[in-house]
N, C-alpha and C positions, 0 to 999 in steps of 0.2 A: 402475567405469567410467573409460577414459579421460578427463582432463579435456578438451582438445581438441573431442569429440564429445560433452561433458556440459552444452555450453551453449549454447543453439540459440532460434530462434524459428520463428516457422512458423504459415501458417493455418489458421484453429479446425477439429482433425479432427472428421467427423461427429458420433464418439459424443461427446467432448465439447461438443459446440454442443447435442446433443439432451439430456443431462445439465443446460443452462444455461439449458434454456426455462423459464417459470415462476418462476427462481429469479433468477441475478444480470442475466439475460436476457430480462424482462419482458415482455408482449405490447403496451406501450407504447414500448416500446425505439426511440428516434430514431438510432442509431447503426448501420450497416449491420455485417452479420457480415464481409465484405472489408475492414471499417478495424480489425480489431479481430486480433490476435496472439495466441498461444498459446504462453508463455516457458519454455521445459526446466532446472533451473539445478541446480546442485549448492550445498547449504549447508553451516555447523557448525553441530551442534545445542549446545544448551546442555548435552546428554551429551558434548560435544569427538567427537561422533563424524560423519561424512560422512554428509548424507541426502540424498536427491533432493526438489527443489521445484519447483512447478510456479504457472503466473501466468496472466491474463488481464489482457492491458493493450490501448490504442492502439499503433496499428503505428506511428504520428509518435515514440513514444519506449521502443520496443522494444531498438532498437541501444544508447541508451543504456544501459537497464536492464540487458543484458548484460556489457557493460563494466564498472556498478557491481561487480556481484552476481559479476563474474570477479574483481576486484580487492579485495572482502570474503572471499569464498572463500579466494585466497589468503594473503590477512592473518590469517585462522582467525576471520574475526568473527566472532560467532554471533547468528545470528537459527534461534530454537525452532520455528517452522513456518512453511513457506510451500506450504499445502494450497489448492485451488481454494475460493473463501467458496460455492459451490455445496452443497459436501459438509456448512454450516450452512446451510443453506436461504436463503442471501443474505442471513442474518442478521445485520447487521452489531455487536451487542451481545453475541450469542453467539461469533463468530467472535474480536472483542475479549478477549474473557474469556478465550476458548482459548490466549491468545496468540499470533492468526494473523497473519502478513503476507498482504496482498493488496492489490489493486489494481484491475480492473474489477468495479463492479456497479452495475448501472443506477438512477439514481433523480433525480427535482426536488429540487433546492433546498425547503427546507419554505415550502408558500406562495406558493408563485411558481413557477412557467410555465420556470423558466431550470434546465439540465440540472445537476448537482452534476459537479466536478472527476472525481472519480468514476466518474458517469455516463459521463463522456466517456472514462473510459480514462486518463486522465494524469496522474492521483495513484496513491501507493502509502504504503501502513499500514506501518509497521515495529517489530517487538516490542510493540503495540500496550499490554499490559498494564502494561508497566512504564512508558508512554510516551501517559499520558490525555488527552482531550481534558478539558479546564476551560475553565467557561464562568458568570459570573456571571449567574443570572435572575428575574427577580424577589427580588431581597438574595439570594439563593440560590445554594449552588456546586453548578452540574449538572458530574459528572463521569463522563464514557463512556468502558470501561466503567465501571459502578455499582463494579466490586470492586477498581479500584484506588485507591482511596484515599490508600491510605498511600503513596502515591508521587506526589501530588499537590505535597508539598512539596521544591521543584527542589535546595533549599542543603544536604538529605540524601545522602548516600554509599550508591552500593545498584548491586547490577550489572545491568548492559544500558538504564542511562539512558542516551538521546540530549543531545550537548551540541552549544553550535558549533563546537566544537575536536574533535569524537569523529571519526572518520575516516567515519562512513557519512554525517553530514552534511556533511562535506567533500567528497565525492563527488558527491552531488544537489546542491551548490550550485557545483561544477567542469561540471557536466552542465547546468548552467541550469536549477536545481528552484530554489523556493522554500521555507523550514520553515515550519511551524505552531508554532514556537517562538518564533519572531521577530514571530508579530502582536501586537498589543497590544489590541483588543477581546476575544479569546481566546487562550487555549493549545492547540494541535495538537501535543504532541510527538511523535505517531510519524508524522508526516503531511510528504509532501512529495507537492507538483503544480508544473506548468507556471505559469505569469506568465498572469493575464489577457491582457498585451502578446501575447504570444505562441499563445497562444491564437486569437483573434485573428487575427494576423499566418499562423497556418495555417489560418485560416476555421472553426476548429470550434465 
């Protein structure tokens, strides 16, 4: 495929939206199918070779996402998939394990009434397995998903770890993302969203 015409956005074509009922697209769903984007990209896979990916995000940070995912592309980053998390039943554990990037799937916050980053469209998962979330609970290290472990510890050398200095997280934070590597109640390494602020500031 030309690159030029391999990176594109666009609203949710039918059969995809009907693919997404049920699944990242829940019948609780507060987020209208017109705010929501359907992202065309070209990646490298971790076989060095050119695949096609495919996203669901918010249409407030579509443009960007394009610009990253042009500007990875061309660098030969490699991120191993970027499949719809529909095609794991919105499973966001399953999806992790697979090594999936993505980015819309509907859900609350645990507990609480208030939509997840997620939910809304304006976070994106990246290399997920190499790149866990950790989270102390009760003395406890909950780590999602379950099977990365071994790459819990940040000061090991191992490829497709997200750092500050890696060029994808320079990109989301040139774009006005936020990392989940930088909070300090948890670790989010393959996680980047919008600014509460900003959030917000575009009423979502």
């Amino acid at each position: 495929m030309e690159f030029k015409d391999s990176f594109y956005s666009m609203e949710i074509p039918d059969d995809i939206f009907e693919f997404m009922q049920g699944k990242s697209y829940k019948a609780d769903c507060t987020i209208e199918r017109e705010d929501l984007r359907y992202l065309h990209i070209l990646h490298v896979g971790f076989d060095g070779k050119v695949h096609e990916g495919e996203l669901v995000c918010n249409k407030v940070i579509a443009e960007d996402l394009l610009e990253i995912f042009r500007v990875l592309y061309s660098n030969k980053y490699q991120i191993e998939k970027m499949r719809l998390i529909d095609e794991y039943d919105a499973d966001d554990e399953s999806s992790m394990r697979d090594n999936n990037s993505s980015s819309f799937n509907f859900r609350f916050i645990s507990f609480t009434t208030k939509v997840s980053k997620h939910g809304l469209g304006v976070a994106v998962d990246i290399n997920p397995l190499y790149n866990p979330y950790i989270k102390e609970v009760n003395g406890r290290m909950n780590v999602e998903p379950a099977t990365a472990t071994e790459y819990v510890d940040r000061e090991k050398e191992f490829p497709h770890k997200l750092t500050e200095d890696d060029l994808c997280c320079r990109l989301f934070a040139e774009h006005g993302f936020e990392w989940g590597g930088d909070w300090d109640s948890c670790k989010d390494y393959q996680h980047f969203e919008l600014p509460d602020e900003k959030i917000r500031a575009l009423g979502l």
